[in-house]
C-alpha positions in Angstrom: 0.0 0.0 0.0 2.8 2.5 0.9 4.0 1.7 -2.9 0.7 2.8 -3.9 0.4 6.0 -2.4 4.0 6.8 -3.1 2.8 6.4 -6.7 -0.2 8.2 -6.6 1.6 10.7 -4.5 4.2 11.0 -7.4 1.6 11.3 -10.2 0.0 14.1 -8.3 3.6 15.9 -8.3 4.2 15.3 -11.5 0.5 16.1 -12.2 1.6 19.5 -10.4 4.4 20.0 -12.2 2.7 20.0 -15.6 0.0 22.0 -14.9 2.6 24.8 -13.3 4.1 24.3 -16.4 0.9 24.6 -18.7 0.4 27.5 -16.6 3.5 29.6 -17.2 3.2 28.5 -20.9 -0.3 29.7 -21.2 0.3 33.2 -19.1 3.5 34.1 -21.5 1.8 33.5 -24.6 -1.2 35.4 -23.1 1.6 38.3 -22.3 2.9 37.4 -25.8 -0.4 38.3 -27.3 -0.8 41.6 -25.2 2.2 42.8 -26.5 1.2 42.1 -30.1 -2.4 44.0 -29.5 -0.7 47.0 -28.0 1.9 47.1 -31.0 -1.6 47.0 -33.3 -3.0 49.7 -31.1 0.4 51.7 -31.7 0.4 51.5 -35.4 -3.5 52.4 -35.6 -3.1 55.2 -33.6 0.1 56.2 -35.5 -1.9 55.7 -38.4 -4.6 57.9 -37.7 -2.4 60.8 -36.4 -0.3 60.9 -39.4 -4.0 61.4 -41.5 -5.7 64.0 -38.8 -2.1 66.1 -39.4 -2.2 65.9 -43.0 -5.8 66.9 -43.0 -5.0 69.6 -40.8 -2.1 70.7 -42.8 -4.5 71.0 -45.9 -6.9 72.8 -43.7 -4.3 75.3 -42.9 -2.9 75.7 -46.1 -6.8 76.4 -48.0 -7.2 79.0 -44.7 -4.1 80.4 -45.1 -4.7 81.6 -48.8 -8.0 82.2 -49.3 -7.0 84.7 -52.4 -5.8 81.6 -54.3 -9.4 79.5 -53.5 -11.2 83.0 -54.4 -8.9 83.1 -57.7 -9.7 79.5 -58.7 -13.7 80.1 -58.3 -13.6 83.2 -60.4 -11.5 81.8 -63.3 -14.0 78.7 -63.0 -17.1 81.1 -63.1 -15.5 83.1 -66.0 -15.0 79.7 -67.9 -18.5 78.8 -67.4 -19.8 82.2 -68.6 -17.6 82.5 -71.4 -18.8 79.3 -73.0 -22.8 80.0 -71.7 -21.7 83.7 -73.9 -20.3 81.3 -77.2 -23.7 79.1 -77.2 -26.3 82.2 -76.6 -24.2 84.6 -79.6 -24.4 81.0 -81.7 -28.1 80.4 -80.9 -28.6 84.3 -81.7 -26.6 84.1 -84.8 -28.4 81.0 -86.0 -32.0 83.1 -85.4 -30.6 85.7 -87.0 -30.2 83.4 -90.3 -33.4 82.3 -89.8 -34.9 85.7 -89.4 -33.4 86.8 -92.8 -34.2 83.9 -95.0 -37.9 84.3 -94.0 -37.4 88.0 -94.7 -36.2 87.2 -97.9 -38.6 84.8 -98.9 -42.0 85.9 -97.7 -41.0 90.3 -97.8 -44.8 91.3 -97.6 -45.6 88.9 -95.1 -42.3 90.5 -93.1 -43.6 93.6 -93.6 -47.3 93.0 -92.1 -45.9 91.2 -88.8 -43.2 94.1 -88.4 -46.2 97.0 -88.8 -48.4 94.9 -86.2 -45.5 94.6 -83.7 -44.3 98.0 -84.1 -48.9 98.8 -83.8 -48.5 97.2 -80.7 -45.7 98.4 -78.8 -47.0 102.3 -80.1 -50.6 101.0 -78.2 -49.1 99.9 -75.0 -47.0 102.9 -74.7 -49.6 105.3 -75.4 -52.1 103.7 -73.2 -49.8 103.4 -70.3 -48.6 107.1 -71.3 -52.4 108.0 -70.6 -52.7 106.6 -67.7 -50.2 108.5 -65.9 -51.6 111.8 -67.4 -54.9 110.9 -66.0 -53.2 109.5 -62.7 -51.8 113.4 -62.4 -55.1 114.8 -63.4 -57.0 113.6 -60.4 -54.1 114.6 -57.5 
């Protein structure tokens, strides 16, 4: 029986002794692992400083000269209105064109539409004309 308990005893040291082992094995890889997370942590928060400064350092250079950002929206704008200026003196051109091949063709027909405009604008002056005089009349 003593044989037996000094074997049971010894397969609860060395029982012991591998889970002390296991132990220490398990708690340096967990440090291992710690170390690697905060080294992640590092990078990342290297990584995002780096792009908070350079977006800072943009900031600070579009704040710093405004003149230049004013200067790029006014040559931009002039762009746009020199080409909307090109299309409208086309487009006018074209009507033009179109205004004096009718002319041409149809002359008496020109003529009648050109006396009832000019009629009509005569009309409208002369009533609103009219108006005011009466307008006065009556103060």
């Amino acid at each position: 029986m003593d044989e037996k308990l000094t074997d049971e005893t010894l397969t609860r040291e060395q029982a012991m002794e591998v889970a002390r082992e296991a132990g220490e094995t398990g708690v340096e890889e967990v440090r291992q692992q710690g170390r690697q997370a905060m080294a992640r942590a590092g990078q990342t928060v290297e990584q995002a400083k780096t792009m908070v400064r350079n977006i800072g350092d943009q900031a600070r250079a579009a704040a710093a000269d405004p003149g230049a950002t004013a200067q790029e929206l006014a040559r931009r704008a002039r762009d746009q209105a020199g080409a909307a200026g090109d299309v409208l003196y086309r487009q006018g051109q074209r009507a033009g064109e179109y205004l004096t091949e009718n002319v041409n063709e149809y002359p008496l027909t020109a003529l009648l539409i050109a006396g009832v405009v000019g009629y009509g604008l005569a009309y409208l002056i002369h009533t609103q004309w009219q108006g005011q005089i009466s307008w006065r009349v009556q103060d």
